[in-house]
C-alpha positions in Angstrom: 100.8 130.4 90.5 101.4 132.9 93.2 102.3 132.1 96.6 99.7 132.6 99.2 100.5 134.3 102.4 101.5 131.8 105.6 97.9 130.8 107.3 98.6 132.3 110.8 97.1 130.3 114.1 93.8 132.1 115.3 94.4 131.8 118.9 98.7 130.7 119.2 97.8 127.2 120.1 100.1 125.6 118.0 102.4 123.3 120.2 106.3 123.3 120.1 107.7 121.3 117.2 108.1 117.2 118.6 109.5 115.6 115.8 111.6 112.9 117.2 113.5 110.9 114.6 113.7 107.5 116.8 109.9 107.4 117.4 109.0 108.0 113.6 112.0 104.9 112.8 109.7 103.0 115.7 106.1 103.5 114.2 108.2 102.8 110.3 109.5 99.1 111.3 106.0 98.2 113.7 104.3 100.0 110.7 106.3 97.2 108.1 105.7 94.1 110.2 102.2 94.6 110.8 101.2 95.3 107.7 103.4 92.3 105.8 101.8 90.2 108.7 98.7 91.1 108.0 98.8 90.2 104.7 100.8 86.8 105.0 98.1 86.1 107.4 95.5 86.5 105.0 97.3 84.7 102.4 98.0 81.4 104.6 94.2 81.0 106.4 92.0 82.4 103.8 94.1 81.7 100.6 91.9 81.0 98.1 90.1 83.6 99.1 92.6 86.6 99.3 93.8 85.3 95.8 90.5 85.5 94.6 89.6 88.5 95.7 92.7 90.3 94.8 92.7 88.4 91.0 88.8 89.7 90.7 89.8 93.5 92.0 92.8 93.6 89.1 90.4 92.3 86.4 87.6 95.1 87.1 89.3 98.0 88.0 93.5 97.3 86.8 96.0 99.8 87.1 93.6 102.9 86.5 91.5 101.6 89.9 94.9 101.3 91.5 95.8 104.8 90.7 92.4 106.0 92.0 92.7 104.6 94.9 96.2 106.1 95.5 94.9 109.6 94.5 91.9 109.6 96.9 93.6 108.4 99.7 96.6 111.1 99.2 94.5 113.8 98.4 92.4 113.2 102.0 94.0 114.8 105.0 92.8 111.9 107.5 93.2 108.5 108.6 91.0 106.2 105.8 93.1 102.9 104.9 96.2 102.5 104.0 97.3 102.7 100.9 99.2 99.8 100.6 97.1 98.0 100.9 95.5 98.3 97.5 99.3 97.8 96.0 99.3 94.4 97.5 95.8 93.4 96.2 97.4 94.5 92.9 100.6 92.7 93.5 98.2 89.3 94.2 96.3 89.3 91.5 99.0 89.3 89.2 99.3 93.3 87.8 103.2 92.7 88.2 105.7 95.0 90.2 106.5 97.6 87.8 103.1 98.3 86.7 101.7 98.5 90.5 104.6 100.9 91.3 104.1 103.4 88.1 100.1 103.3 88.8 100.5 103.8 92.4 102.9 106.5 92.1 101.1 108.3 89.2 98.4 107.8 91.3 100.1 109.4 94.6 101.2 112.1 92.8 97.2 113.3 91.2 96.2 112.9 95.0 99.0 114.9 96.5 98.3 118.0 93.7 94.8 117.9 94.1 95.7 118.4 98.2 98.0 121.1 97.3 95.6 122.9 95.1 92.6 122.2 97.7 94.9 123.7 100.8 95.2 126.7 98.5 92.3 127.5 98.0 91.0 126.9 101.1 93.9 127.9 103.3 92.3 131.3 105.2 88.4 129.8 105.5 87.5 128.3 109.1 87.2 124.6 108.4 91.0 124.5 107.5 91.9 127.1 110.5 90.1 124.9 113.0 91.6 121.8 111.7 95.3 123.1 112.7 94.4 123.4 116.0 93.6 119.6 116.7 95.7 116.3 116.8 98.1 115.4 114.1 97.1 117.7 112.2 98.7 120.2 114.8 101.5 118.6 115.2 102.4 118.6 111.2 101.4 121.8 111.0 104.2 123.3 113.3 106.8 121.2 111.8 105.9 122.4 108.2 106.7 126.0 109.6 109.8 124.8 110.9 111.2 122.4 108.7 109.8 122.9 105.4 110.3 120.8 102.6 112.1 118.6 105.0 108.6 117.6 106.7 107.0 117.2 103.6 110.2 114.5 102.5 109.2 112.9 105.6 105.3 112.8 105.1 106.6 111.2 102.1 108.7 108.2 102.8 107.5 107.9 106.7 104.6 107.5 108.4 103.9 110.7 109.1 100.8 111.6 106.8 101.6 112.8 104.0 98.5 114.0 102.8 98.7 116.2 105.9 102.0 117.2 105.4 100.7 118.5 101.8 98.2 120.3 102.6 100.0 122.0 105.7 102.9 123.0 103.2 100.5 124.3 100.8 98.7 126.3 103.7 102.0 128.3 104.5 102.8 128.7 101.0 105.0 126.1 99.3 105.1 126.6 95.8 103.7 123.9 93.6 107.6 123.5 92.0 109.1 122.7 95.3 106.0 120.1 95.8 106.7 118.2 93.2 110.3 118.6 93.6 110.0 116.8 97.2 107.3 114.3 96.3 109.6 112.7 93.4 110.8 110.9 97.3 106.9 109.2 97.4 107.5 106.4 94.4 110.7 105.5 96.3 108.7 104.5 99.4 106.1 103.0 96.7 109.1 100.6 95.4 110.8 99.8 98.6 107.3 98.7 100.0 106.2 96.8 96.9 109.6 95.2 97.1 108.9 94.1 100.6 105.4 93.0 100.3 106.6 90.6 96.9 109.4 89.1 98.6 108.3 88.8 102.1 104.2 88.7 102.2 103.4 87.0 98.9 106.4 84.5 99.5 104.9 83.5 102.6 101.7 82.8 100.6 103.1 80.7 98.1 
């Protein structure tokens, strides 16, 4: 597919690039321990509960749920819930690490194209132009014209959105190779927070 041109800003709004490496570590480790909190919470007050619900979610939707839930939630540019949290529902009721990581990753990676393909197509119409303007969005934006693949990586791995990050490198023109090429980086994050939430979180609860 051919490149399509660089979505200019309308008005030259766009801010200065503010990526600051220390602040995204910050929001990565508060992000980690408030999440594996939450969960460990959940697990010790309402255990019967969270095991129940989690066991019940695995048995009527399973991997394919998991993945869906992965691809709507990456293919979104805004805030929704994180998903996570549907890889530790999997992890309690019993789909087993491997599996969790392969359908959230598959999963990540059909949200992430479907962004790509979405930005694309509707890179020049005023919806996406008036969304660069504002917050985050912004923000991402100007460091995809900066930085590249490099921001994208990030999106990927960090808590800077990566759905965002998608659809602002598809925007300014990143080919659909180089996309996939970067996001191979998202099922690392998938493992490494699986990891965490099996051996810290669901510990706790057991």
């Amino acid at each position: 597919m051919t490149d399509s041109p660089a979505v200019a800003d309308p008005k030259g709004q766009l801010p200065p690039p503010d990526f600051q490496a220390g602040r995204l570590l910050l929001q990565f480790i508060v992000g980690l321990v408030v999440f594996c909190a939450l969960i460990a919470g959940l697990g010790h007050f309402y255990k019967a509960e969270t095991l129940a619900l989690a066991q019940g979610w695995v048995e009527g939707f399973g991997g394919l749920g998991l993945a869906l839930a992965w691809a709507l939630l990456d293919s979104f540019p805004g805030p929704l819930l994180p998903q996570d949290l549907f890889s530790a529902f999997a992890l309690l009721g019993g789909l087993g690490f491997w599996p969790t990581v392969l359908w959230s990753s598959l999963g990540s990676l059909a949200g992430g194209s479907l962004s790509w393909l979405l930005a694309r197509r509707l890179a020049r119409t005023r919806v996406v132009l008036w969304a660069i303007q504002r917050g985050a969005t912004r923000r991402v934006y100007h460091l995809v014209e900066r930085n590249g693949p490099l921001t994208l990586m990030l999106g990927a791995v960090t808590p800077l959105p990566y759905s965002v990050a998608v659809w602002a490198c598809s925007a300014t023109g990143m080919s659909y190779r180089v996309f996939l090429l970067v996001s191979v980086t998202r099922p690392m994050r998938i493992i490494f927070y699986c990891w965490l939430i099996e051996v810290g979180a669901i510990r706790l609860i057991n």
